[in-house]
C-alpha positions as CSV (number, residue, x, y, z in Angstrom):
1,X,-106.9,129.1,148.2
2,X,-106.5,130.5,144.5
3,X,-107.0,126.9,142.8
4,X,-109.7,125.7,145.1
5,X,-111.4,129.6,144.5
6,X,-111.5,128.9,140.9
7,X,-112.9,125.3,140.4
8,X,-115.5,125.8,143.0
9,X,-116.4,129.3,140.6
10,X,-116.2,127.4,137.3
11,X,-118.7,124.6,139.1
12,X,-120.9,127.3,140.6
13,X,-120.8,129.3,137.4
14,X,-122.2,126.0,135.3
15,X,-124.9,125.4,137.7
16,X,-126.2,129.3,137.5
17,X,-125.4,129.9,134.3
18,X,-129.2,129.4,132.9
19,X,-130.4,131.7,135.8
20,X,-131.7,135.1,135.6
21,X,-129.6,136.7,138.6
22,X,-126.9,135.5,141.0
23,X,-128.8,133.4,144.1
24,X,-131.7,132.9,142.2
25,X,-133.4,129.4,143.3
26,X,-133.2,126.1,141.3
27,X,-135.1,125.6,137.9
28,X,-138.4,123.4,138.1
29,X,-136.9,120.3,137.6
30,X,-134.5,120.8,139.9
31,X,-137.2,122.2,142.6
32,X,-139.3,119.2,141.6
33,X,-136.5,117.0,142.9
34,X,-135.9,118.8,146.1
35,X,-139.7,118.5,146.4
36,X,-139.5,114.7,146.0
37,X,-136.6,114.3,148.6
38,X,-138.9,115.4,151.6
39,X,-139.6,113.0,154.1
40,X,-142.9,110.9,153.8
41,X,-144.7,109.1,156.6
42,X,-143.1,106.1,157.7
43,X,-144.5,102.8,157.0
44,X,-145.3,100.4,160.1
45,X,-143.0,97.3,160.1
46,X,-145.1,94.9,159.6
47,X,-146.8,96.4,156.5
48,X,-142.9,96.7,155.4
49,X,-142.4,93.1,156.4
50,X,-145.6,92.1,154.1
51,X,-144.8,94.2,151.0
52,X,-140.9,92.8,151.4
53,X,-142.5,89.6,151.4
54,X,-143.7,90.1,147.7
55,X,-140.8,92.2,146.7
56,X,-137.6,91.7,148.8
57,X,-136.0,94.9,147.2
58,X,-139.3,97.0,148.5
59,X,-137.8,99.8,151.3
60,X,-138.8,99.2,154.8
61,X,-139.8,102.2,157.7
62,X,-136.3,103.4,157.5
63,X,-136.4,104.6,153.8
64,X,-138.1,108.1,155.1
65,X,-135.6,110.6,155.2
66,X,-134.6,112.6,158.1
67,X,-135.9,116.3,159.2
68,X,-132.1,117.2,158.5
69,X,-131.7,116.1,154.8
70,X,-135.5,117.7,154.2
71,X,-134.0,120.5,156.1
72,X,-131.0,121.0,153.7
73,X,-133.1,120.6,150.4
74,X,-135.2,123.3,151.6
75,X,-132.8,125.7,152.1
76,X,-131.6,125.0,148.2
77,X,-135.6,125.3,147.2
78,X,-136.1,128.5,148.9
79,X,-133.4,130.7,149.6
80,X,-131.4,129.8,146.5
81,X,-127.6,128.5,145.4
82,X,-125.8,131.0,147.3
83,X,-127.0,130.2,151.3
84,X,-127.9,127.1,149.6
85,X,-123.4,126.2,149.4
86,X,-122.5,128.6,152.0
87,X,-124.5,125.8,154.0
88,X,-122.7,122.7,152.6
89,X,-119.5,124.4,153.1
90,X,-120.1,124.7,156.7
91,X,-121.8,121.1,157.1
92,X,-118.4,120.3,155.5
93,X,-116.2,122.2,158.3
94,X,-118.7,119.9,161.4
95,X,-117.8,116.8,159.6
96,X,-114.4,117.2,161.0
97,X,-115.8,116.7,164.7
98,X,-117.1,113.3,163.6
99,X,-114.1,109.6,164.3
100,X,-114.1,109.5,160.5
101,X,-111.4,112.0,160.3
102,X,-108.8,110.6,162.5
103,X,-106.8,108.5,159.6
104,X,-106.9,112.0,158.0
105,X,-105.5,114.0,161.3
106,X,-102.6,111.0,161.5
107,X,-101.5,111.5,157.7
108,X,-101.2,114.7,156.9
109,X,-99.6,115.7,160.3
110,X,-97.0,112.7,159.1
111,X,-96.9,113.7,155.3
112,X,-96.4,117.7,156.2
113,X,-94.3,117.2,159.1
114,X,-91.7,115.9,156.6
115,X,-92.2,118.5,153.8
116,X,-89.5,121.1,154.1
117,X,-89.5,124.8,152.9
118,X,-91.0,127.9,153.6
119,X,-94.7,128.2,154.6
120,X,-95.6,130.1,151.4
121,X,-94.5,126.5,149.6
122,X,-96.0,123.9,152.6
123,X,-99.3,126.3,151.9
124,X,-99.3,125.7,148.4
125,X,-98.9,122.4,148.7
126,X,-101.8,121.9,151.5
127,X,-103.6,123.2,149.2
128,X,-103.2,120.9,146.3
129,X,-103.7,118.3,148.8
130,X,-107.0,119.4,149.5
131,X,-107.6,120.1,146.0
132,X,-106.8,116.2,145.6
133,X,-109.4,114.9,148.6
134,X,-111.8,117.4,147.4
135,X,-111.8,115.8,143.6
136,X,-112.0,112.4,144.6
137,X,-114.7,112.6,147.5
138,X,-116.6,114.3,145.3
139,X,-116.1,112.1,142.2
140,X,-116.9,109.2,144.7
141,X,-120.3,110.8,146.3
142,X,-121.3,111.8,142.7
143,X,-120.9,108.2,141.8
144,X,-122.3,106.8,144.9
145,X,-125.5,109.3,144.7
146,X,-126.6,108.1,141.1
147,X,-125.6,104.4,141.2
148,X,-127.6,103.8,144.5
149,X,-124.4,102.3,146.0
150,X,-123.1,102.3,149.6
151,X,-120.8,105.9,150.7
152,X,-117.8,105.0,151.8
153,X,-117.4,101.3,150.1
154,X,-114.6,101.7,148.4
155,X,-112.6,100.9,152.1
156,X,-114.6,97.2,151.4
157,X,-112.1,96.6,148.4
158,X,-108.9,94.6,149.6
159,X,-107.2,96.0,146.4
160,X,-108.2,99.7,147.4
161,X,-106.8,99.1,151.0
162,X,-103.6,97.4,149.7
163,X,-102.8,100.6,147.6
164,X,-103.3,102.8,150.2
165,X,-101.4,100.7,153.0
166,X,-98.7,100.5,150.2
167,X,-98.6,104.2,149.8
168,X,-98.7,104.6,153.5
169,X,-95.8,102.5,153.8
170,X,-93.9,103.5,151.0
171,X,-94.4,107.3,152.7
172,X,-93.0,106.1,156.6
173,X,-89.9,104.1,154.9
174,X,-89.2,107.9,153.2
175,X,-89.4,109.1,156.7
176,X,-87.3,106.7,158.1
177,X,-84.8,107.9,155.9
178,X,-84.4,104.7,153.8
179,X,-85.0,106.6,150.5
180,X,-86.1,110.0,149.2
181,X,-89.9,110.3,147.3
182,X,-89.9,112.5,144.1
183,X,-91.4,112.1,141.5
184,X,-89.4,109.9,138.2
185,X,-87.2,113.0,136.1
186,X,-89.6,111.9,133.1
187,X,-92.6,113.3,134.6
188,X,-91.0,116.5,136.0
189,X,-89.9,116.9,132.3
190,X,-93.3,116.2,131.2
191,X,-94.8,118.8,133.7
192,X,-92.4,121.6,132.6
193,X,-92.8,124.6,135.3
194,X,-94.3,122.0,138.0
195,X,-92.2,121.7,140.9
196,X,-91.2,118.6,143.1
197,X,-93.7,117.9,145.6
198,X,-96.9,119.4,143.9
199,X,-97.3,116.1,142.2
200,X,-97.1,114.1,145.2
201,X,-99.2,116.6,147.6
202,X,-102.4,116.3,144.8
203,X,-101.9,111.9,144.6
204,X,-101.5,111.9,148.5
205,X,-104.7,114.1,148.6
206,X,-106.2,112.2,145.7
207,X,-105.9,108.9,148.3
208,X,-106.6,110.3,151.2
209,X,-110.3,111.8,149.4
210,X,-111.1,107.6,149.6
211,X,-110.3,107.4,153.0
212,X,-112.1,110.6,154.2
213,X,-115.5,108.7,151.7
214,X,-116.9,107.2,155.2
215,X,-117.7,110.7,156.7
216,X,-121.4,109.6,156.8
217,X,-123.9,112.3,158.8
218,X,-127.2,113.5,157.6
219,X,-125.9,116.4,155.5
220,X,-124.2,114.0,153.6
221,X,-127.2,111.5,153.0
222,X,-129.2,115.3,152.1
223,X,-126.7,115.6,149.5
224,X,-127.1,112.0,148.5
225,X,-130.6,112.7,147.6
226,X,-130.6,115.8,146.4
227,X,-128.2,114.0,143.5
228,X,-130.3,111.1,143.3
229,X,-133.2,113.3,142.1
230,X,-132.0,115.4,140.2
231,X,-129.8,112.8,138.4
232,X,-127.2,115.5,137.8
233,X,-123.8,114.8,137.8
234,X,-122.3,118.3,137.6
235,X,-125.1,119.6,140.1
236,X,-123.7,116.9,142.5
237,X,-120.1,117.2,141.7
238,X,-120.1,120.9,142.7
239,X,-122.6,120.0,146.0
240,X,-119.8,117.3,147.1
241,X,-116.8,119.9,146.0
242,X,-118.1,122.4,148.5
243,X,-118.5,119.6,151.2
244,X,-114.9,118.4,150.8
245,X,-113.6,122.0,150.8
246,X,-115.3,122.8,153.9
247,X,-113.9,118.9,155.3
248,X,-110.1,119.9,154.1
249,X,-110.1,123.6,155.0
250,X,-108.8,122.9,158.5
251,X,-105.8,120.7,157.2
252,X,-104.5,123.6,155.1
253,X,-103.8,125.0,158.7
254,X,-102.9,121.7,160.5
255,X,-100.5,121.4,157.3
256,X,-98.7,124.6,157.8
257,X,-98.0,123.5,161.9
258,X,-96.6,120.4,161.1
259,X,-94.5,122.0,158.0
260,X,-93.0,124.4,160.7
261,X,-91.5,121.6,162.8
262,X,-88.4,121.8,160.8
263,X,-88.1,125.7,161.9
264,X,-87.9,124.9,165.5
265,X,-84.6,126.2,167.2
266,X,-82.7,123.5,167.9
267,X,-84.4,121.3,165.5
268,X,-81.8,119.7,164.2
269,X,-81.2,117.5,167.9
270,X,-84.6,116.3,167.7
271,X,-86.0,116.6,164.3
272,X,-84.8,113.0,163.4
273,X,-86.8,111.5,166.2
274,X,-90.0,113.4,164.9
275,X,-89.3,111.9,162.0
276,X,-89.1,108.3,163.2
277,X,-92.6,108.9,165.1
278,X,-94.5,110.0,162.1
279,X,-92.9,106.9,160.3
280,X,-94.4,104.3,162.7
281,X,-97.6,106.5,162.5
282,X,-97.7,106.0,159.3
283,X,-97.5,102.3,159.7
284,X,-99.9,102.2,162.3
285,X,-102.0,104.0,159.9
286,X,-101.5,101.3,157.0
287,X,-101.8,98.5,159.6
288,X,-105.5,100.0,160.5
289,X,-106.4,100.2,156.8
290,X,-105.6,96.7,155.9
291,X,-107.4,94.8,159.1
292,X,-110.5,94.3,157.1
293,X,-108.1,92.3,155.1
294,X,-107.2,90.2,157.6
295,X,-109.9,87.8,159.3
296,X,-110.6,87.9,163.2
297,X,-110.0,91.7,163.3
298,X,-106.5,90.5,164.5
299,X,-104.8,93.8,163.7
300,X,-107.5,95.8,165.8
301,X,-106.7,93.7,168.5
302,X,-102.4,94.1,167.9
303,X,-102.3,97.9,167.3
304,X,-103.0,99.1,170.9
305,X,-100.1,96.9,171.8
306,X,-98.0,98.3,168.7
307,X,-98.6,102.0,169.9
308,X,-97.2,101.1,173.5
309,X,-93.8,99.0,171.7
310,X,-93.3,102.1,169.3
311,X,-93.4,104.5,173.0
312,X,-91.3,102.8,174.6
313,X,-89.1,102.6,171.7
314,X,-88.8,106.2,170.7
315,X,-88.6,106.6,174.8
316,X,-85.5,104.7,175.8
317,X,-83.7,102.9,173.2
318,X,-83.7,105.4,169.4
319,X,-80.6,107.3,169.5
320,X,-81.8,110.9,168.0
321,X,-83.4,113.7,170.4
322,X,-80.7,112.8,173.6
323,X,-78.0,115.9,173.5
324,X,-81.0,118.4,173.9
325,X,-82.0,117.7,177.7
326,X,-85.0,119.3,177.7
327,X,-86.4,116.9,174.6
328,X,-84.4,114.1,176.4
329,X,-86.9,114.3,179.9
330,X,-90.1,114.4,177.2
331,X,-88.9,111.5,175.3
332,X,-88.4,109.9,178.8
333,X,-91.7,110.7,180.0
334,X,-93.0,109.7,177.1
335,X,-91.1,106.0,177.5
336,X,-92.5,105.9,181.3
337,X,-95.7,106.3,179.9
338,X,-95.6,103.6,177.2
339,X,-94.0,101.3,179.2
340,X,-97.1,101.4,182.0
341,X,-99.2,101.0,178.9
342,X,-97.8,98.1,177.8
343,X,-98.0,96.3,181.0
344,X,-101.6,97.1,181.6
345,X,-102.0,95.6,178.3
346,X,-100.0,92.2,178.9
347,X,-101.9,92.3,182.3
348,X,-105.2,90.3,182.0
349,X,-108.4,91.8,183.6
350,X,-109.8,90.2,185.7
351,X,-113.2,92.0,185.7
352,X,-115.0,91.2,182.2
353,X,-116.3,93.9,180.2
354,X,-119.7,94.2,179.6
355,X,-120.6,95.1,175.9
356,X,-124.0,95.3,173.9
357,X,-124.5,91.6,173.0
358,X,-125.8,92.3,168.8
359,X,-127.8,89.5,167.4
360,X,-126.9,88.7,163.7
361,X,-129.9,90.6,161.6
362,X,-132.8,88.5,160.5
363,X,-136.3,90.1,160.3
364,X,-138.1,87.0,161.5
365,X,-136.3,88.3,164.4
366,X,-137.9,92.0,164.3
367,X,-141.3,90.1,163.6
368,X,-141.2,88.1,166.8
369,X,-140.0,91.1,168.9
370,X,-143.2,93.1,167.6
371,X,-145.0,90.0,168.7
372,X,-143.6,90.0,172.2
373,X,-143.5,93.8,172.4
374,X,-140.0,94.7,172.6
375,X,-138.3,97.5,171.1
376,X,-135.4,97.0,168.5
377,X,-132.2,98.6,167.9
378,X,-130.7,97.5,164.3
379,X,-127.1,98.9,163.7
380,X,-125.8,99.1,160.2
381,X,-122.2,98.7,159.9
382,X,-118.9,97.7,158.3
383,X,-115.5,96.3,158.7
384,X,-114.0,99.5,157.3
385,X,-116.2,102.2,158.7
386,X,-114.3,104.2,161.5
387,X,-117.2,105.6,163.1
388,X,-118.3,102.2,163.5
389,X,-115.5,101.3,165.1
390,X,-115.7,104.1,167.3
391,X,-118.9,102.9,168.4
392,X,-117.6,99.6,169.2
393,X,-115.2,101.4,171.5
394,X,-117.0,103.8,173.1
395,X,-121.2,103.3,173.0
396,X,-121.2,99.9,172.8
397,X,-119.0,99.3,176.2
398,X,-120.6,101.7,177.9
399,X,-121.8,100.8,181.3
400,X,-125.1,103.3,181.2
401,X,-125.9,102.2,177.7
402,X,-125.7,98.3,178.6
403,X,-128.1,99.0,181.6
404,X,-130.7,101.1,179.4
405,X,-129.9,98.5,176.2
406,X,-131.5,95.5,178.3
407,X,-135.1,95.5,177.6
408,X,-134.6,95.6,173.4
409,X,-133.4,93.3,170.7
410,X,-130.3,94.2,169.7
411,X,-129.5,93.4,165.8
412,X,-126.4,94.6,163.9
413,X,-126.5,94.4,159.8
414,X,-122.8,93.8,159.0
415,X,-122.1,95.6,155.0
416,X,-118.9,94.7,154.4
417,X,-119.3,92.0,152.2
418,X,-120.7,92.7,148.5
419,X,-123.3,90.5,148.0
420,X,-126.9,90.3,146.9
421,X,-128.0,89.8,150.8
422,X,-126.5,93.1,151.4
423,X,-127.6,95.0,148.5
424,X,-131.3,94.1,148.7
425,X,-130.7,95.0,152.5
426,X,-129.6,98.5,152.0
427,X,-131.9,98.9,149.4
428,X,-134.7,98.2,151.2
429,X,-133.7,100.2,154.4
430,X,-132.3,103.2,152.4
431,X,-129.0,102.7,154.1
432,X,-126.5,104.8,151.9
433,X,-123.4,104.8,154.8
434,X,-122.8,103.2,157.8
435,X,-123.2,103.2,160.2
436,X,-126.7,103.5,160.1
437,X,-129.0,103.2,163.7
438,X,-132.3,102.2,163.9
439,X,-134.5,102.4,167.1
440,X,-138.1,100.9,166.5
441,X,-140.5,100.9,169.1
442,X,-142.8,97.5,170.6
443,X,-145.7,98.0,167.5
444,X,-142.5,97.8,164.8
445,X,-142.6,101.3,164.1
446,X,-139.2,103.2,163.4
447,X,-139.5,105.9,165.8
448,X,-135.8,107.3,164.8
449,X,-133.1,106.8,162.3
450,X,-129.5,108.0,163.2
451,X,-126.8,108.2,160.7
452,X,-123.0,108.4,161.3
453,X,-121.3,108.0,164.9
454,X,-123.7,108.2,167.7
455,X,-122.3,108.7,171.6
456,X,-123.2,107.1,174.7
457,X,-125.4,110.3,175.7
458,X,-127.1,110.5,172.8
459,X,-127.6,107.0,172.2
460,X,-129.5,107.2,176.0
461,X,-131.3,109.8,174.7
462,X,-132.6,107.7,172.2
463,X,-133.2,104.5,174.3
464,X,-134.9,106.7,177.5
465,X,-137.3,107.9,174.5
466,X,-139.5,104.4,174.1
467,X,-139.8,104.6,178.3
């Protein structure tokens, strides 16, 4: 923790360093801007709908932020730097109960089940590779924050996702065994006293801190704003620091379990197979990150069937992992298990499933469901955002949520394209990550404002609220 100890001091000691004592609470300007981010009184939709009519950019009921983010600046205004970060750092620690995470989970159990060593050397290198998210998410929030532009959209960039799918790949055909990653002799020349790995562990984390930009919640958004008013970069870089520090802390431990694979007894039967399943993870993984890429969501659709084919494979036909008897009944089970999977799959259903049906967003379509008094549900999404996917999956199919879903007008904002549309959109709804929910009631008011993934209970919750 030594190298993530000291950055976080150096950016904690720049911030205080005009301040009388340790802890004190921010200077006026500062304080001013915390002031500014509370949350005003929302504007009725129609009087939105009016004023958008003379300026299209103008920000519509949504733009009020939430008790949380209010809650957050609060907490900087009164009680100072100290509680202030402690705070951030644990908002950073929840994040990792939120879908974003689960291209995070996949990788580094895949990168660090291959790393060999001792666990003083897989903990050094964990840590680098948190240092690496760390640096990047916050670079990318700090640049997000003052820019005004959308958290996460890097993901929306086909060149962004071909690098990463590329370095995904590149890292499962080193796990298959068809070459070995180090870095080129000139740069370990050039780095003097660095050793092989450390290089790697910081450009692996550095990639993964764009992948890990879509963890979108209201602490995140409070930190948005808090950076947006006080229009400091160094103020924000060391806000988004802690965040990602408190986000990577648990994968300095999930690290260190998957380095210790290759300390198993009787490793060396089934350590090859191990190493064949975090190479097709790995493409999974790269598959999942180029599907916005590809047109009709096709790869969505192919990778439930790829994770079956890769089961059954690893089950019954690889050859490593079958002297060891006890491996070889898991790796049959295992097989068993895909192969029912994949028939279910190839097995059509023949009971359709019932899904939210989400109208394309228009507001001449909000206006005529304020005239016929019907509540609205707009969800804010994109093509990359995991959450939103997750939704998809889970909320969306839900049977309860279909029921209590039938009286509104369902409206989803799609964000993945760059375009004018989109920008004046978000700017006018505050949307700053997706996804973004918005539940207005029959007179077009926005009675709530949910950011980042939202369950089937609480997305009841929300519904059961306008009965």
């Amino acid at each position: 923790m030594r190298i993530l100890a000291v950055i976080a001091a150096l950016l904690l000691t720049a911030m205080v360093a005009n301040e009388a004592s340790a802890g004190a609470p921010p200077n006026s300007a500062q304080v001013a801007a915390i002031e500014s981010a509370k949350p005003e009184k929302p504007l009725h939709a129609g009087e939105a709908a009016a004023s958008a009519s003379r300026n299209p950019a103008t920000k519509d009921s949504g733009a009020s932020e939430s008790e949380e983010e209010a809650g957050l600046a609060n907490i900087f205004a009164i009680h100072g730097y100290v509680l202030g970060f402690l705070v951030v750092l644990l908002g950073g620690l929840a994040l990792n109960l939120t879908p974003c995470v689960y291209p995070l989970i996949g990788v580094t159990i895949a990168y660090f089940g291959n790393q060999g060593g001792a666990p003083r050397k897989v903990a050094i290198l964990a840590m680098i590779y948190v240092l690496g998210i760390a640096l990047m998410f916050s670079g990318v929030g700090v640049a997000v924050a003052l820019s005004g532009g959308l958290f996460g959209s890097a993901l929306q960039n086909p060149y962004v996702l071909t690098v990463i799918a590329a370095m995904l790949m590149a890292l499962a055909a080193s796990s298959f065994g068809f070459f070995s990653l180090q870095p080129p002799q000139w740069m370990m020349r050039r780095a003097g006293t660095a050793r092989p790995g450390y290089i790697g562990a910081l450009m692996m984390g550095l990639g993964m801190g764009v992948v890990a930009a879509p963890c979108i919640g209201p602490i995140v958004l409070g930190l948005l704003l808090m950076v947006q008013r006080s229009q400091s970069a160094v103020f924000g870089f060391a806000l988004f620091f802690t965040l990602a520090v408190g986000l990577g802390l648990p994968y300095v431990a999930l690290a260190l379990a998957a380095g210790s694979i290759r300390n198993l007894p009787r490793s060396g039967e089934w350590l090859s197979w191990i190493e064949q399943l975090f190479g097709f993870v790995l493409v999974g993984l790269a598959l999942y990150f180029i599907d916005p890429v590809v047109p009709g969501r096709l790869i969505t659709r192919f990778l439930p069937y790829y994770a079956a084919i890769v089961g059954v494979f690893l089950g019954f036909i690889s050859r490593s992992g079958r002297n060891w008897r006890p491996f070889l009944f898991v790796r049959s089970a295992i097989g068993v298990i895909s192969l029912a999977a994949l028939v279910y799959l190839l097995v059509p259903s023949r009971i359709p499933r019932k899904e939210l049906a989400f109208a394309p967003f228009n507001l001449t379509l909000v206006e005529a469901a304020q005239t016929e008094r019907k509540p609205v549900v707009v969800d804010f999404a994109a093509d990359w955002c995991v959450p939103c996917r997750e939704m998809e999956r889970t909320t969306f199919v839900d049977p309860t949520v279909v029921r209590a879903a039938s009286g509104f007008v369902l409206l989803k904002a799609n964000l993945t394209a760059e375009s004018d549309q989109n920008a004046a959109l978000m700017k006018r709804f505050n949307i700053q990550g997706v996804p973004t929910t918005l539940f207005i009631d029959s007179n077009g008011k926005v009675r709530k404002r949910r950011v980042g993934y939202v369950g089937p209970d609480e997305f009841i919750r929300y519904l059961h609220e306008f009965n």
